[in-house]
N, C-alpha and C positions, 0 to 999 in steps of 0.2 A: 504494500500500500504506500503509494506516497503522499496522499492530502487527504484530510478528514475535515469536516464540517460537521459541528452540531449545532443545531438548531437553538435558537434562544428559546430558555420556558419562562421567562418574564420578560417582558416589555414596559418600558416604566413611562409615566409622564415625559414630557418634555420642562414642564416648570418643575419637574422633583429636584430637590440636590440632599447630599447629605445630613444635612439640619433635619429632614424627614424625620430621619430613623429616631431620632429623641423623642420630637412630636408622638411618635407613633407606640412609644412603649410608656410615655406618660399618660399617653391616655387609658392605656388599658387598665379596666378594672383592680386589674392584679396588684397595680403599680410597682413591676418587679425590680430584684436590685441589680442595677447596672455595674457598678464597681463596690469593690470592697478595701477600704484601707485601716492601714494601723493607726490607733489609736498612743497615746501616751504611755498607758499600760502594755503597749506591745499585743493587744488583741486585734482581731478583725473586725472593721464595723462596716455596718452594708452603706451602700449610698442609691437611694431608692432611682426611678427614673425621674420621678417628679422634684426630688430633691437637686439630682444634675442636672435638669432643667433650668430650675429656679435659678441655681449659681451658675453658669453658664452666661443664661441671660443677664444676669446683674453684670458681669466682665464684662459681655457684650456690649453692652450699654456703656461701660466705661471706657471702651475701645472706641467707642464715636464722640463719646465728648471727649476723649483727646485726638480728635482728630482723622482717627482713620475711617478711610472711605471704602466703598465697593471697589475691588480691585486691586486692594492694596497690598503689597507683600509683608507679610511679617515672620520673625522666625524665630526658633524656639531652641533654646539650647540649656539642654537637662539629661539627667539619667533617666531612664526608663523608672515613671513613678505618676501617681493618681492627677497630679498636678498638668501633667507634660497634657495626658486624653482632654482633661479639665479647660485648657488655654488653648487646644487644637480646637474644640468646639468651639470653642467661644471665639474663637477667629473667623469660623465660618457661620457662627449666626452673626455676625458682624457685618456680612457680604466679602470679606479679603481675602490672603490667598495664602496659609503659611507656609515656612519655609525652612523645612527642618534640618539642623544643624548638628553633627554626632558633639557629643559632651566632652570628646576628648581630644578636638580640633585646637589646630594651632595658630596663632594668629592672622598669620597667611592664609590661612584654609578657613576661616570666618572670615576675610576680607573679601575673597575670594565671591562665597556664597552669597555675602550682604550687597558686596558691591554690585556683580553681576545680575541680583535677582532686584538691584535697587529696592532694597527694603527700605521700610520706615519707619520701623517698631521692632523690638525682638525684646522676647522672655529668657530671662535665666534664671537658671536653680538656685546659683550662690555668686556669694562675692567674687569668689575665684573666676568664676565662668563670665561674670561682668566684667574682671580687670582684665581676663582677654580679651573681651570684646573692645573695651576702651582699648587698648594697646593696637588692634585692627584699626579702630577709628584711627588714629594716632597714625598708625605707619600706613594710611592710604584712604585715600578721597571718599569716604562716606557721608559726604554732604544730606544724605537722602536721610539717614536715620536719627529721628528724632525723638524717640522715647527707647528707655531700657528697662524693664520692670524685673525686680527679682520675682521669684517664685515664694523664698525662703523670707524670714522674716512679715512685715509687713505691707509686701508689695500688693498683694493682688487685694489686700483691704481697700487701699487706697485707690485703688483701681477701681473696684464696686463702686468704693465710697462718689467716686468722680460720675459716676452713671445715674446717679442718684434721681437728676433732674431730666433722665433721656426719656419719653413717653413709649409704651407699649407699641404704638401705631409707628412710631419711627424706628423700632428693633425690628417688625415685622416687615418694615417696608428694606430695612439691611438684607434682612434675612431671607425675604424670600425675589431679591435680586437676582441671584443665579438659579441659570438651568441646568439640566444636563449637560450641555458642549460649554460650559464655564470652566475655566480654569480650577482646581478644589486646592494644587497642591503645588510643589515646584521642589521634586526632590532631587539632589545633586548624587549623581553616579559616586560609588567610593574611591576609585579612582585609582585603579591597578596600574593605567598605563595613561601618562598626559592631564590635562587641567578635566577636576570634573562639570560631566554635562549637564544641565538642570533641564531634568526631566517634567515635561507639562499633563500633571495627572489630572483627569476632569472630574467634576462628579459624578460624571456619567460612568468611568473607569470603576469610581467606589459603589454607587447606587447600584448600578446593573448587575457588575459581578458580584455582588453582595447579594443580590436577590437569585441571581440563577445558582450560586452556590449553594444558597438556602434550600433552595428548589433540588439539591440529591443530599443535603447534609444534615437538613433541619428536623431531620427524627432519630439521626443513629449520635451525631456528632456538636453542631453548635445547636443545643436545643435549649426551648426556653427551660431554666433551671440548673443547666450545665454552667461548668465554672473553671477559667483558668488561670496560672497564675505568668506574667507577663513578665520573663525577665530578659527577652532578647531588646535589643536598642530600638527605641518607636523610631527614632531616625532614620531606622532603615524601614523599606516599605512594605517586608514580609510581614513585622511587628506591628507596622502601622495599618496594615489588608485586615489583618486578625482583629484587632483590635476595633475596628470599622465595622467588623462581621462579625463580634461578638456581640455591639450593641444593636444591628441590624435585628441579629435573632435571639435578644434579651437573654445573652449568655451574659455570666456574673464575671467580671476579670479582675484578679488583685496584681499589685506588681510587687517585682523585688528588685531594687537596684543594683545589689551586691550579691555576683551568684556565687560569693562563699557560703553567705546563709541561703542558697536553696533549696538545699536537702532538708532545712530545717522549716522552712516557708510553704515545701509541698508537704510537709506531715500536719504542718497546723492547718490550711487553707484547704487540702485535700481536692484537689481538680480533678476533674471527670477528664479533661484532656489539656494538653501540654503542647507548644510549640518549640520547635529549636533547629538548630542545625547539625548535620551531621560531626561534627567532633562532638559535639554534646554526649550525642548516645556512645559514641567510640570512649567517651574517656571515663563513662557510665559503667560500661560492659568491659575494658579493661583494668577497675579500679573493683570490681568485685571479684573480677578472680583473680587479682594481686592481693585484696583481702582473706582470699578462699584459701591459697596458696598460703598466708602466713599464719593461717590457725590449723595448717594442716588438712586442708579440705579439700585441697586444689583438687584430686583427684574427681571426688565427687561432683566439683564445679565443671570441670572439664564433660564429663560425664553426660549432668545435667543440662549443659548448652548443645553437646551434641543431640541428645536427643528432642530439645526444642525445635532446633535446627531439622531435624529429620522428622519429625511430628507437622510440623508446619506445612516441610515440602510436603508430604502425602497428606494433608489436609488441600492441599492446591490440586493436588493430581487426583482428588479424589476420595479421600479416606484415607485413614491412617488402621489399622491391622491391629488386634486385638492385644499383641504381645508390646508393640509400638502405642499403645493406648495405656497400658496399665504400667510400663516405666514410665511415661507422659504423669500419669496420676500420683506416683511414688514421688517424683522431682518436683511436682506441683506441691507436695507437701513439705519435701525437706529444703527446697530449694526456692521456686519461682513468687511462693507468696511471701517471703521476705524481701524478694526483689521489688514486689507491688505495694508491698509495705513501705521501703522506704521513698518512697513515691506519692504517699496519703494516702497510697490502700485502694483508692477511689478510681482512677488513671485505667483507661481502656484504651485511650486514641490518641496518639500522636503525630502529627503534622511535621513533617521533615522538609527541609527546603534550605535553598544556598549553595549546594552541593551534592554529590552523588552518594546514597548512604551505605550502599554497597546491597548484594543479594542475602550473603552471610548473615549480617548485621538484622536485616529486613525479617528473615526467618526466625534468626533467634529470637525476636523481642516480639516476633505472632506467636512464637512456640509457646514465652512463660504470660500470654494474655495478654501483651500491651501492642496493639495494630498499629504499627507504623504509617501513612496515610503519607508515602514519596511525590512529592509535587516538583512540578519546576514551573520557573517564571522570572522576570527581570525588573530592574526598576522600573524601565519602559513598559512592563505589562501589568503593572499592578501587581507583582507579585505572580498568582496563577494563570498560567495557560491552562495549565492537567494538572490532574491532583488523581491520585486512588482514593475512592472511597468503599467503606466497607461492602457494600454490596455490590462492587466492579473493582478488584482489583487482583493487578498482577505483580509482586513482590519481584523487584531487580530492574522493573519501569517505575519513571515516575507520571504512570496512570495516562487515561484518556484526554480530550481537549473537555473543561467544563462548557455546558450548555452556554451557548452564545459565541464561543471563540471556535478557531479554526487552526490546524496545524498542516504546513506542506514543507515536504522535502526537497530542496534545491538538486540542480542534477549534480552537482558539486559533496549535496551530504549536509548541506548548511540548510539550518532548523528556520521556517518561517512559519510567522505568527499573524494573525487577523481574529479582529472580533470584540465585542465590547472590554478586556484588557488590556486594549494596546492606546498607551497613550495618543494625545496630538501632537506631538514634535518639541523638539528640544528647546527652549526657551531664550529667542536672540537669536538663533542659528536656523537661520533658513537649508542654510547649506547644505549641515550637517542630518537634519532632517529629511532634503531631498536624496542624501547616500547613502541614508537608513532605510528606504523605503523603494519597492520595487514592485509596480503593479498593484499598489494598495498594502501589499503583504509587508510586515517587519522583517528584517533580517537580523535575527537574533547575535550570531557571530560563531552558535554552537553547531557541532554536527552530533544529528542519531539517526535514529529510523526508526518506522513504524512498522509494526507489525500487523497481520491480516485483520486483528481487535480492535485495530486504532489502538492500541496503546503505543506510547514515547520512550527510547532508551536514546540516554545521552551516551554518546561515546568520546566525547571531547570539546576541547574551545577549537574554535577553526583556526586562529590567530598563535595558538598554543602549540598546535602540532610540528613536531620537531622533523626536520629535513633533515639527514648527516650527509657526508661529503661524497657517498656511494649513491646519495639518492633517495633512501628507505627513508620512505614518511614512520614516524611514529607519534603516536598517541599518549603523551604523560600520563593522564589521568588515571591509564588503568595501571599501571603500577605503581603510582604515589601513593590509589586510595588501599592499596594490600596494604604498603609496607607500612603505612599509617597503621594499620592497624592493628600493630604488634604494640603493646602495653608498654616499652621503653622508648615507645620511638612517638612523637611530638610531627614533624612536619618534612615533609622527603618532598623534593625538590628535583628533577629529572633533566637535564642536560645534556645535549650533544648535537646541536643546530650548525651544519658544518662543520661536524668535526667529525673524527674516524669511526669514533663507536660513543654508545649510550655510558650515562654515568649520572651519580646522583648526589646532591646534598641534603644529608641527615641533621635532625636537631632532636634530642634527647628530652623526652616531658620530665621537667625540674620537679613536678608534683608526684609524680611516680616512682621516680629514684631511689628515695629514702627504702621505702616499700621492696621494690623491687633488689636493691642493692643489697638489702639483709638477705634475701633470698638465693641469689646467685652468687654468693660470694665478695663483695664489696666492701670495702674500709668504712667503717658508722660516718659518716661525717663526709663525704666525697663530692665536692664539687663538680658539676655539669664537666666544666672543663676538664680536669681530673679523670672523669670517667668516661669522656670522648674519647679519651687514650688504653683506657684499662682495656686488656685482652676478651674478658667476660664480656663487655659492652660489647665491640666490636664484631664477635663470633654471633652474640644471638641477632644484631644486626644483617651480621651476611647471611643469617638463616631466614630471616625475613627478604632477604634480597632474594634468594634462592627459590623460595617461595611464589614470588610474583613473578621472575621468571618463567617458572613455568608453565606459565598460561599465555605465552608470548613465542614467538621465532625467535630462533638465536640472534637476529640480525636487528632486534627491537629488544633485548635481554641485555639490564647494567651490567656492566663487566668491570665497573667501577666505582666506588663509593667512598666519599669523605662524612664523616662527624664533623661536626662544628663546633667550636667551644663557646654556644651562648645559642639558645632557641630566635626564631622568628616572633617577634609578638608584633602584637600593635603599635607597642613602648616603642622598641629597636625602629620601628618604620618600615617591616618588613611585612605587615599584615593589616589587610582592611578593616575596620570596625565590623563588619560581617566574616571576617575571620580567612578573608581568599588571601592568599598569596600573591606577595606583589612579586609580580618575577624578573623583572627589570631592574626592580629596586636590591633585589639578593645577586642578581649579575653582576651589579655596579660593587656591590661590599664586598662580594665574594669572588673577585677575578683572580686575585694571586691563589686562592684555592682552586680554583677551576681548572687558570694557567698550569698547576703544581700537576693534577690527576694527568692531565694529558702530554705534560712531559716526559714525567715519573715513568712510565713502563707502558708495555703496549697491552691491550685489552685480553684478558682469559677467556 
């Protein structure tokens, strides 16, 4: 199959925009709770829909008596937290347009996004997050922006407080300004490669695929009653889709800023379903059988995921076998309800996106009861193109196109997109808009294929796949996301673009180590660096190399591999706030290691 089409099963207004969906669960009898946040005492308290109404609108109101008009850009820069959903709305009963900013952007990269989106207003969390932004102002022409409101303290009172005198009729007449083809958002690409692009999401982007999602989700997955807890970054627009589509289908969302406490935040909050990215689950599944392993369990753990793993597959093929059923039910008890335990017990359905979560991965976490639901989609798409849902899905795709969107294969392999997720074009750039666009269709950048179901398997970034000096295209992805997935190893990095043969850079998860280092022989105390060199580290690394080999030709198989003495993070600049790899940016830091592998000796 190379193009699928499905059909939209909602059709929305033309005057609808976003502001709806509040309207629409305030009114219901039920008056349910839209979010839940921490109170002083550290407990959960609900925030009913008519309560986020009423404060919403008061901001709102306070956003026009300073000033802002229909149209206007504003932007928000905060951690993932009740505040950040709190000032997005109220931006767009406002009539304006926000403009979301990651929390841990650097001067440059907030001057960047204010200048170019010319905003006029922007939210921040804290002090900290304001003295960047003054410092932006400072080192570059932000003439346009004329209000800065904290989050923290007593900013958003004062901001109410200012609304005080704005009439109902003239909130209404903000608010219900924009239609669907209105501008809702302007989010900036994370920016792997070059200045990023501010992507123009409309309402119609949010409104419609929010409704047609609802339309195969809204009895098994975001149901009214369901509840999740938000701790990926709203600035990104997977975080910010969900959260859109939570309050569409009067799901309850609490946040966590800090996902050191989120093992502790899903046992108290207890979510029926979970958003994240694939590392998430990879550092999930190898930090409990790094646990299992050091009380002695490993065996059992091992054990246990295989037969998840192998339960799941013969659940897809059909049935699982009665002797495959009753070690299923044995591991169910010594094993997978501790797993769903520390999760809040509650956790049936998780939402995967950002990246490929692998087949493996996929099986094990349907085996102990938690259905993974692999999606893909881009800034420019709002997030989903396809998503698997539980009553159509196929583990190692991520799923069909949702109702309204359409998916076609270029003859090249490169993934095109149409249908109410694809944004209107990049914001300022005609240009770059008309390079993006072929025949109506989006050109994503990625290559997979469909298979005869319509379902989507990515097999790579187009722009990613590596040439060597013989000619042989290769595809990174699929051996980064194995060797990823060995419990010592953090982020692998594949290289050999012109040169003679394949080769990779390694970085060590700093969180595992400790764990892992008592286990395999390791000095108490060993530093990342330290143990880039130790013999033990490097052996179970080439056994992970060995590994992903060989599901590859020789002629696409590392034959070569460096450790590094310091992981990729976001800190270093080597990693996007959605957690992709900046691969240009580890070429530039990482040349003399690279130059080293390919002098050093010739490939095994």
């Amino acid at each position: 199959m190379q193009e699928i089409s499905v059909p939209a099963k909602v059709v929305s207004p033309s005057t609808m925009n976003t502001t709806d969906f509040v309207l629409r669960q305030a009114k219901l009898p039920s008056n349910p709770a839209l979010f839940s946040r921490r109170n002083e005492d550290n407990v959960w308290v609900d925030v009913s829909a008519k309560e986020f109404l009423a404060d919403v609108s008061a901001l709102a109101k306070g956003l026009i008596a300073s000033g802002i008009e229909v149209g206007d850009r504003v932007g928000i820069m905060a951690r993932t937290c009740y505040e950040w959903s709190l000032v997005d709305f109220a931006i767009w009963f406002a009539g304006a347009v926000s403009v979301p900013i990651y929390e841990t952007s650097s001067p440059s990269q907030v001057a960047w996004n204010l200048g170019d989106s010319a905003a006029v207003a922007i939210f921040a969390e804290t002090g900290a997050h304001e003295n960047v932004i003054r410092q932006a102002a400072h080192n570059e022409d932000l003439s346009a922006l004329a209000h800065v409101w904290q989050l923290e303290g007593d900013g958003l009172d004062v901001l109410r407080e200012a609304g005080r005198d704005v009439s109902d009729e003239t909130l209404e007449a903000a608010r219900a300004a924009n239609g669907l083809e209105d501008t809702a958002t302007i989010i900036y690409t994370s920016g792997t490669t070059g200045r990023p692009k501010g992507c123009m999401l409309t309402h119609k982007n949010f409104v419609e695929l929010s409704e047609n999602a609802l339309s195969v989700l809204a009895t098994t997955v975001v149901t009214p009653g369901s509840q999740t807890v938000m701790f990926l970054p709203l600035a990104h627009v997977f975080a910010r889709y969900i959260s859109v589509l939570a309050v569409a289908g009067g799901a309850k969302v609490g946040h966590t800023p800090d996902i050191k406490h989120l093992l502790e935040d899903l046992q108290s909050f207890k979510p029926t379903f979970i958003l994240a990215v694939p590392r998430v689950f990879e550092k999930v599944y190898n930090s409990a059988s790094l646990k299992a392993e050091g009380e002695g369990k490993g065996k059992i753990f091992a054990a246990a995921a295989k037969t998840a793993i192998a339960y799941s597959r013969a659940q897809q093929d059909g049935g699982a076998g009665l002797v495959l059923k009753l070690k299923h039910t044995l591991f169910d008890k010594l094993v997978y309800t501790k797993l769903r335990a520390a999760m809040g017990g509650n956790v049936r359905h998780a939402v995967s996106g950002g990246g490929p979560l692998g087949e493996r991965l996929g099986h094990f976490y349907q085996g102990i009861g938690l259905q993974i639901l692999e999606g893909y989609g881009l800034t420019e798409t709002t997030a989903p193109i396809t998503v698997n849902r539980p009553e159509r899905i196929k583990i190692g795709t991520v799923g069909a196109p949702l109702p309204g969107n359409a998916v076609k294969i270029a003859d090249d392999g490169e993934i095109l997109a149409k249908g109410v997720c694809v944004m209107k074009g990049y914001f300022g750039r005609d240009d770059l808009t008309a390079e993006n666009f072929v025949d109506g269709w989006f050109r994503t950048g990625d290559i997979g294929q469909l298979d005869d179901q319509g379902f989507l398997t990515i097999t790579g970034r187009k722009k990613e796949i590596i040439v060597t000096s013989s000619g042989k295209n290769v595809v990174p992805a699929l051996l980064e996301d194995q060797i990823r997935a060995d419990s010592i190893v953090s982020q692998c990095v594949v290289i050999g673009e012109q040169r003679p043969f394949i080769a990779a850079l390694v970085t060590i998860d700093e969180e595992a180590l400790p764990q892992w280092g008592k286990q395999h022989g390791l000095p108490a105390g060993i530093t990342v660096a330290e143990a880039a060199e130790h013999p033990n580290v490097i052996a179970a690394v080439q056994a992970a190399v060995n590994r992903a080999n060989s599901s590859v030709s020789h002629a696409e198989a590392i034959k070569q591999f460096r450790i590094v003495d310091s992981d990729f993070t976001e800190t270093s600049g080597h990693l996007t706030p959605s957690l992709k790899v900046k691969r240009a940016q580890v070429m530039k830091d990482y040349d003399a290691v690279v130059e080293e592998i390919y002098l050093s000796k010739k490939p095994v």
